[in-house]
C-alpha positions in Angstrom: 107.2 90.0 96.4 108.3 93.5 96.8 105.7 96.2 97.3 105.6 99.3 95.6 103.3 102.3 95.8 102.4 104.1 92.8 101.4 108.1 92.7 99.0 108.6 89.6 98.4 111.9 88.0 96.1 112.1 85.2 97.3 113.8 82.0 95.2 116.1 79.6 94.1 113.2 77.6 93.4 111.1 80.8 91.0 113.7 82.7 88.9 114.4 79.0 88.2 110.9 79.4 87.9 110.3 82.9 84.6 108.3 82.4 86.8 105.6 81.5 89.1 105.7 84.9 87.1 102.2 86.1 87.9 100.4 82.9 91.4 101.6 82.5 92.2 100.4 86.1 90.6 97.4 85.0 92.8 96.6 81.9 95.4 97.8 84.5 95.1 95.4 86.8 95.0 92.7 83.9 98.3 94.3 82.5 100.3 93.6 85.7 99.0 90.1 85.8 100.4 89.3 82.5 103.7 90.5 84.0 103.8 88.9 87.3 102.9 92.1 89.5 100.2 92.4 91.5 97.3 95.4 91.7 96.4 95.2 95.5 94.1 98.3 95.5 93.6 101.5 93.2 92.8 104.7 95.7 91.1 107.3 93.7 92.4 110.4 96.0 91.8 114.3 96.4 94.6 116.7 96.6 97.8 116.4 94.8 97.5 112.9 93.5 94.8 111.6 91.5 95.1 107.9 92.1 97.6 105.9 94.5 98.0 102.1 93.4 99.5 99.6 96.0 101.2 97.4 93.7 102.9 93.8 94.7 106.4 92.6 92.4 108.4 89.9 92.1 111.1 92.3 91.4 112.0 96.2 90.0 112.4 95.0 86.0 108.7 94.0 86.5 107.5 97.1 88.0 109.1 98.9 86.2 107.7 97.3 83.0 104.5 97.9 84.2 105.0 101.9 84.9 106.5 101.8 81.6 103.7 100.1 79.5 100.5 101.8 81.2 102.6 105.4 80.8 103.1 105.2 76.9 99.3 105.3 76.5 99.2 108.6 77.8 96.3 108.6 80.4 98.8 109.1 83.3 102.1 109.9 84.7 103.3 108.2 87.2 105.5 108.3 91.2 106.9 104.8 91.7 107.9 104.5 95.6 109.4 101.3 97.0 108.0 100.6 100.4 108.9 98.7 103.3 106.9 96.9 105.9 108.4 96.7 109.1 109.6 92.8 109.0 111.2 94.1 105.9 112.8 97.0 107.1 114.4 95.4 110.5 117.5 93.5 109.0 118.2 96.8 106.9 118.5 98.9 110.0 120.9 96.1 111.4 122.8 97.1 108.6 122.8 100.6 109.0 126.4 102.0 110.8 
């Protein structure tokens, strides 16, 4: 599974109804199930980013699905960053010329 790190900003809509943040990451989390991805943890954060979501998929159709379907409800807007652990990273640098 590849993991992905997500930068959440909340939209107009989404900080008038901020009460709701803990149930929307809920039905978040339940959302990626359905589609094979993984909610490792939800970060609520100060400064630039209101949330960052460490995200496990089996691949970037799924992630991207999932980006897709929690962004048309208009709570968020969303960052998607691959990342790379180290064990990951090593046979790409053996690559690198």
């Amino acid at each position: 599974m590849a993991t992905y790190v997500t930068l959440i900003n909340f939209t107009d809509q989404g900080i008038r109804n901020i009460k709701d943040t803990g149930n929307r990451a809920s039905q978040y989390k339940e959302l990626a199930t359905k589609l094979g991805c993984t909610v490792k943890e939800n970060y609520w954060t100060q400064g630039q980013y209101d949330v960052v979501s460490i995200v496990e998929a089996p691949d970037e159709a799924s992630m991207t699905a999932l980006a897709m379907s929690v962004g048309k409800l208009g709570y968020i807007r969303t960052q998607t960053l691959r990342a790379y652990s180290a064990a990951e990273l090593a046979p790409i640098m053996d690559k690198v010329v």
